[in-house]
VMD Tcl script that draws the C-alpha trace (Angstrom):
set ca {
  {7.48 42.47 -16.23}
  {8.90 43.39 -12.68}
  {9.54 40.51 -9.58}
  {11.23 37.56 -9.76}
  {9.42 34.34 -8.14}
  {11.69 32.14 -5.73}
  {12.41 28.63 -6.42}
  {11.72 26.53 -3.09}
  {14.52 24.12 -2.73}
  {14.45 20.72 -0.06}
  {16.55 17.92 0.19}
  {18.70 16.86 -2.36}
  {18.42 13.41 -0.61}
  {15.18 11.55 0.84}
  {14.79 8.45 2.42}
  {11.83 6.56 4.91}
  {12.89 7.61 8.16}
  {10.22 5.31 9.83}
  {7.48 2.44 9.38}
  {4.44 1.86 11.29}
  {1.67 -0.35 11.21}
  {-1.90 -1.53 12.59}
  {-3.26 -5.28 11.98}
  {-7.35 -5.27 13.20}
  {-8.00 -7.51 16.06}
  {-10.33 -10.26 14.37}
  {-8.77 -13.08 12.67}
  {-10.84 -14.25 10.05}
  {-9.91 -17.76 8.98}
  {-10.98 -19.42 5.61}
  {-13.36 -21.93 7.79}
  {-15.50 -18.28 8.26}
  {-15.72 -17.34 4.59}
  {-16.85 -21.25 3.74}
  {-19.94 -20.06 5.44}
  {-20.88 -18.02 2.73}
  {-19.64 -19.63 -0.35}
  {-19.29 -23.18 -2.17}
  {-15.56 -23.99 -1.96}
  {-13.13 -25.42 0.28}
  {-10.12 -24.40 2.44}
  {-7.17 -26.00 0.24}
  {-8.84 -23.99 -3.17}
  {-8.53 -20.96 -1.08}
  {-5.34 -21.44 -0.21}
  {-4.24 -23.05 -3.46}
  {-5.85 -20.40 -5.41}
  {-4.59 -17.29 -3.61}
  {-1.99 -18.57 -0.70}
  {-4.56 -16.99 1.71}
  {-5.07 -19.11 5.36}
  {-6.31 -16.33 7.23}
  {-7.44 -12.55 7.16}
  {-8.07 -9.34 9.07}
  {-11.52 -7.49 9.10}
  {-11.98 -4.64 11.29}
  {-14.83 -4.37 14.05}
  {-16.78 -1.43 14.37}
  {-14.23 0.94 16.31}
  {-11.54 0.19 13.65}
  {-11.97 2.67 11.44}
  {-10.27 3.99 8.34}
  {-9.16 7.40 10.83}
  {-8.74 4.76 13.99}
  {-6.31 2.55 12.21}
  {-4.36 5.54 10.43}
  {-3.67 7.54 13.66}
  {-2.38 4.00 15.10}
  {-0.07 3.54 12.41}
  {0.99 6.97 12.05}
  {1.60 7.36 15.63}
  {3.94 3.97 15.13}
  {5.70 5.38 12.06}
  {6.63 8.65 13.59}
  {7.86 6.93 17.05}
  {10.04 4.76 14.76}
  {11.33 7.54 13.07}
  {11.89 9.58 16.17}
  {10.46 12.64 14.61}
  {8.05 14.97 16.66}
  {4.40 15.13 14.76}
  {4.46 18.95 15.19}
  {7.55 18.83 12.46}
  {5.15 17.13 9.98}
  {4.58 19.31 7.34}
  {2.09 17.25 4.92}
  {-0.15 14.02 5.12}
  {-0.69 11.71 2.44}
  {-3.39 9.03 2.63}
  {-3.95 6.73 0.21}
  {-7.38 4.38 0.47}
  {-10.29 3.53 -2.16}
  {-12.82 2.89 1.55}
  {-13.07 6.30 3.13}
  {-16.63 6.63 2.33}
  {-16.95 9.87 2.19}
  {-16.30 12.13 -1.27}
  {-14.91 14.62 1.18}
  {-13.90 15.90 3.07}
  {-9.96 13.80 2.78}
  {-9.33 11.50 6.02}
  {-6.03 12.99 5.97}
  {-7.21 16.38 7.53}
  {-8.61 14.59 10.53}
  {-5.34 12.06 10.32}
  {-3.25 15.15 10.81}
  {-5.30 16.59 13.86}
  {-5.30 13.88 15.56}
  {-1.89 12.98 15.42}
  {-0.53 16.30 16.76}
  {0.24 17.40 12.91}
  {-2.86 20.22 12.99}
  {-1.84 22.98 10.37}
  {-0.13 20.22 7.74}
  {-1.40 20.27 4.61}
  {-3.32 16.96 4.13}
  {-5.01 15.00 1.45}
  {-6.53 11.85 0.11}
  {-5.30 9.60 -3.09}
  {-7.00 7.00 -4.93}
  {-4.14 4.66 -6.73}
  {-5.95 1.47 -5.28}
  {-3.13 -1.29 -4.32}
  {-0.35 0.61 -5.72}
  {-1.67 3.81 -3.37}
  {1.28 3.79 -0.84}
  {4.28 3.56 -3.47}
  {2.39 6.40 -4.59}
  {2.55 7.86 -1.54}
  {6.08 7.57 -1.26}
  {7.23 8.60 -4.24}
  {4.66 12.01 -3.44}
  {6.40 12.33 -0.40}
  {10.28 12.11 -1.73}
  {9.20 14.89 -4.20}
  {7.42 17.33 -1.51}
  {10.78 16.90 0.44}
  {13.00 17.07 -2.17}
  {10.52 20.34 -3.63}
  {11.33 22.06 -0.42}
  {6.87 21.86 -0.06}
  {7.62 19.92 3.43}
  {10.21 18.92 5.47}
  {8.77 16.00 6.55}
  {5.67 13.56 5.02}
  {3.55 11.15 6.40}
  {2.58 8.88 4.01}
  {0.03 6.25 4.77}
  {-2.08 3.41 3.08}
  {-5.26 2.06 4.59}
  {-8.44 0.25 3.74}
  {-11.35 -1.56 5.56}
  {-12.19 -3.26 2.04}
  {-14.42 -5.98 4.51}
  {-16.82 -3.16 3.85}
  {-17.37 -3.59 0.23}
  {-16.55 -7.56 -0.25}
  {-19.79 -9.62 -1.04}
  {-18.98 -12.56 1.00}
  {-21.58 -14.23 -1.37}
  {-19.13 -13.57 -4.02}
  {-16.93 -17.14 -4.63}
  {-14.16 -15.24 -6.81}
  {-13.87 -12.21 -3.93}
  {-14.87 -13.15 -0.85}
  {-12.04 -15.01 0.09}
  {-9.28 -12.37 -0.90}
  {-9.78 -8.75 0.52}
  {-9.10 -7.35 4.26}
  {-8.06 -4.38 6.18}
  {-5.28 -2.91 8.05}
  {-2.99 0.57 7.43}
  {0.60 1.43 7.22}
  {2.59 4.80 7.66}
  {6.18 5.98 6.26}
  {7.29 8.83 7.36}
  {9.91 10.29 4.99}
  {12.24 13.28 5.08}
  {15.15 14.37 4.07}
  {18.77 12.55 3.95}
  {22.35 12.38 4.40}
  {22.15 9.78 1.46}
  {19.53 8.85 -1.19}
  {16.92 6.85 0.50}
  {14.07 6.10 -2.05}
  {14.85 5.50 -5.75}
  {12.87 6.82 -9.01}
  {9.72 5.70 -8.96}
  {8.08 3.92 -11.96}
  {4.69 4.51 -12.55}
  {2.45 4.44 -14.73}
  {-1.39 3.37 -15.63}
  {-3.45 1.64 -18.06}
  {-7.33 2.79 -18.51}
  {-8.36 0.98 -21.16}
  {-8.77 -2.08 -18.84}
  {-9.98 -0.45 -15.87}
  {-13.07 -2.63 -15.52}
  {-10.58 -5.89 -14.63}
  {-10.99 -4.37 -10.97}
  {-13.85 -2.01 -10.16}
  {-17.21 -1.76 -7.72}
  {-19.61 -3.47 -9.30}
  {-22.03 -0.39 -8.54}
  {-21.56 3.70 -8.84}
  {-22.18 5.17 -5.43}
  {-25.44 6.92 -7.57}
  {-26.65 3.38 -8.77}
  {-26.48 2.19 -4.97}
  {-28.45 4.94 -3.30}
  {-31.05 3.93 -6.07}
  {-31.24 0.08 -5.27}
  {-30.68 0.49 -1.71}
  {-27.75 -2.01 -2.16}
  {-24.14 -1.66 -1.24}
  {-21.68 -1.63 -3.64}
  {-19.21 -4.87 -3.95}
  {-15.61 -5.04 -5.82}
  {-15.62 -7.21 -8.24}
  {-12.51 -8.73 -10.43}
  {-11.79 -10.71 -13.56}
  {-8.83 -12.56 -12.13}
  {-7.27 -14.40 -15.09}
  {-6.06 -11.12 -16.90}
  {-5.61 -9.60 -13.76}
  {-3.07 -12.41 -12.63}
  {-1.67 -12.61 -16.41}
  {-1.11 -8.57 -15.98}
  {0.00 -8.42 -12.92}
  {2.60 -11.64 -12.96}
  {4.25 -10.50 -16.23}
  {3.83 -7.10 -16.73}
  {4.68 -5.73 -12.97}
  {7.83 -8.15 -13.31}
  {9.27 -5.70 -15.85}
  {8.42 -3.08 -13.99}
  {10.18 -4.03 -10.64}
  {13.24 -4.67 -12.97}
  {12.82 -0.73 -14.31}
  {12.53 0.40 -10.76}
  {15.90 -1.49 -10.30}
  {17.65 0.31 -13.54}
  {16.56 3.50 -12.53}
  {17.85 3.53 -9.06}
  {20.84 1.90 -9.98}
  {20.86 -1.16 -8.56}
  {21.09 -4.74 -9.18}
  {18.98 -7.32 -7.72}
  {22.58 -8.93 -6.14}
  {22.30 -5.50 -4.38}
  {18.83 -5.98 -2.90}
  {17.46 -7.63 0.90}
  {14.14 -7.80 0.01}
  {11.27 -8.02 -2.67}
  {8.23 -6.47 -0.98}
  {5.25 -6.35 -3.69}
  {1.65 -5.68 -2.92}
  {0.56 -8.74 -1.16}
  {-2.39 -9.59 -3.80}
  {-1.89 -13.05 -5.01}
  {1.10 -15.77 -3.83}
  {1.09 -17.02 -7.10}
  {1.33 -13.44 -8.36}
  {4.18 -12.94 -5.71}
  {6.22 -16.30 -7.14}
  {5.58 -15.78 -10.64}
  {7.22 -12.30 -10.78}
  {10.18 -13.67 -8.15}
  {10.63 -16.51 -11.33}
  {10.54 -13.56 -13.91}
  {12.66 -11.40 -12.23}
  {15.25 -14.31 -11.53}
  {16.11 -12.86 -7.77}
  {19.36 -14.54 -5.48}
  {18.25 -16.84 -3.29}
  {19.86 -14.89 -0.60}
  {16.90 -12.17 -1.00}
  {13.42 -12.54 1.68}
  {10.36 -11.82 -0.34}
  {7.48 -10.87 1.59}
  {4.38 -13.61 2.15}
  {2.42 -11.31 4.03}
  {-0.94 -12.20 2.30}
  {-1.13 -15.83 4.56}
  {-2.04 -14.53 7.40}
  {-3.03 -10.66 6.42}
  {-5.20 -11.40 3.10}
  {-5.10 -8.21 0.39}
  {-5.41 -5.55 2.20}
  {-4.74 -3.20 -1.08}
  {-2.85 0.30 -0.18}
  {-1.78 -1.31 3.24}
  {-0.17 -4.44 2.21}
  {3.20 -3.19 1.15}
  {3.68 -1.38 4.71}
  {2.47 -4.31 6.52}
  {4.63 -6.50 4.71}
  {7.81 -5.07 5.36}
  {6.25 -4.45 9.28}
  {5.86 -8.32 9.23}
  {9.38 -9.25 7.88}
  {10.68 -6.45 10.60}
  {9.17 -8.10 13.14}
  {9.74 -11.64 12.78}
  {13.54 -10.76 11.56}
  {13.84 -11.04 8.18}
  {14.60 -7.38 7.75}
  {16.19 -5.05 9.75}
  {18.07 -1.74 9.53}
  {19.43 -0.41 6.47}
  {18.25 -3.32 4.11}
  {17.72 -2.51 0.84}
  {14.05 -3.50 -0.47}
  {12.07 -3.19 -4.16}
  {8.39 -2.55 -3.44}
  {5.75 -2.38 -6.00}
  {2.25 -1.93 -5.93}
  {-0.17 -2.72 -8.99}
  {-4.41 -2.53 -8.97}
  {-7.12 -1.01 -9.96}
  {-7.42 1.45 -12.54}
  {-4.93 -0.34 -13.73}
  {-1.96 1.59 -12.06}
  {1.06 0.28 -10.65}
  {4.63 2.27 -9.29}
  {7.36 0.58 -7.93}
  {10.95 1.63 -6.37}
  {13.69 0.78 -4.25}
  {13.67 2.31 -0.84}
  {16.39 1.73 2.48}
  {14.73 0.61 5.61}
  {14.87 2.58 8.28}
}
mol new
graphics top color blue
foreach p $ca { graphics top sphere $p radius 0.5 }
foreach p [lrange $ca 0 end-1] q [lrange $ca 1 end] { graphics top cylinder $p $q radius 0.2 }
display resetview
């Protein structure tokens, strides 16, 4: 046997070197989805902490709202597009088997030889990303990654649906991560659980839709989807912590996927967190916007100054499939 392949080598370190996000224009309160359903405004709220949503209008599409956030990740981070050497989108409503978003993401950005493709991890898509993109920088496959989450899942609510209709809305958020004087972004823990994948699901095959001539609709058992996530994800958010060598004394802020806000406070109770840490309530005014939430969560907190610079945060993402991945990143 003659030749010897070469090892590629990166970063040791990685860390998110900038955040962006993109909220759609309409504000859909829960007066608007009473329309369609038999309930009322305090079960809503009292049911899922939702007041209000976002649903995108017809020019805000999956590739509209990714450039916009990728375009405000990269100016955060400060690094040129041209230097971005892979794209990472992560979305269950790009309607389209192929080809990925992410090739078009990357043209139109300014990124247009990066390698670029789609991933299907539902709400726990962008940790997914993220922990990708550490390893393709850390791999020596990229420099730099753009990792982003986005869904328009307005298009496949039934707003007929009294267990649904209320909960799911649309938006995208970009990381761009690279490499690092110090360790930015912890271990990831990850993980999945088939054998209850029909908790969360469309309630139709693409096949069985083109046959009835009806779109398909998500549909969700939520009791053992709120027992699951509340307990389970609680241990492991605590695992992320282990791994990356923290404590939660150490942490800023708890930023999980913004699915429930009685998911949100039964896994602050389980995981006992200081009072002195900000968890994210994003899902008030934003509703579950599934691979976006996380990003637009910690864009939210940002913004209205509960984080800032160099905080240290535990993020976690848990959905369909079931899948879930958490860790503990540094803000930018």
């Amino acid at each position: 046997m003659t030749g010897t392949i070469t090892t590629a080598t990166g970063s040791t370190h990685t860390a998110v070197l900038g955040l962006g996000s993109y909220r759609p224009r309409r504000v859909v309160p829960n007066a608007e989805i009473l329309e369609h359903i038999e309930s009322s405004d305090e079960w809503i709220r009292t049911r899922s902490g939702i007041r209000e949503r976002r649903w995108a209008e017809a020019d805000e599409t999956v590739l509209m709202m990714s450039v916009e956030a990728a375009k405000s990740a990269l100016a955060d981070s400060g690094i040129d597009p041209a230097q971005i050497g892979c794209v990472v989108v992560a979305t269950v409503t790009h309607l389209y088997q192929t080809p990925a978003i992410a090739t078009r993401i990357a043209t139109e950005i300014g990124a247009p030889t990066a390698a670029a493709f789609d991933i299907s991890a539902a709400c726990a898509g962008f940790c997914y990303g993220v922990a990708l993109a550490s390893d393709l920088v850390r791999g020596g496959s990229a420099k730099y990654v753009l990792a982003i989450g986005v869904e328009r899942l307005s298009d496949l609510t039934d707003r007929t649906d009294r267990s649904t209709a209320f909960i799911f809305a649309d938006g995208a958020g970009a990381a761009v991560v690279g490499p690092a004087e110090e360790q930015g972004i912890g271990p990831v823990v990850w993980g999945s659980d088939g054998s209850q994948h029909e908790l969360i699901s469309q309630k139709e095959s693409w096949q069985e839709a083109a046959g009835s001539y009806n779109w398909p609709h998500l549909r969700m058992d939520g009791n053992p989807v709120f027992r699951w996530a509340a307990f389970e994800m609680a241990k492991a958010a605590q695992q992320a912590l282990d791994v990356a060598g923290v404590s939660a004394d150490d942490l800023d802020l708890f930023v999980p996927h913004q699915a429930n806000m009685r998911i949100t406070d039964a896994m602050h109770r389980a995981l006992k967190l200081p009072a002195h840490i900000k968890v994210a309530r994003d899902i008030e005014r934003q509703g579950n916007t599934s691979a976006a939430s996380i990003p637009l969560a910690i864009s939210a907190m940002r913004e209205n100054g509960e984080a800032k610079s160099g905080d240290l945060a535990l993020i976690i993402g848990f959905g369909a499939g079931l899948v879930y991945a958490a860790q503990v990143i540094r803000l930018p």
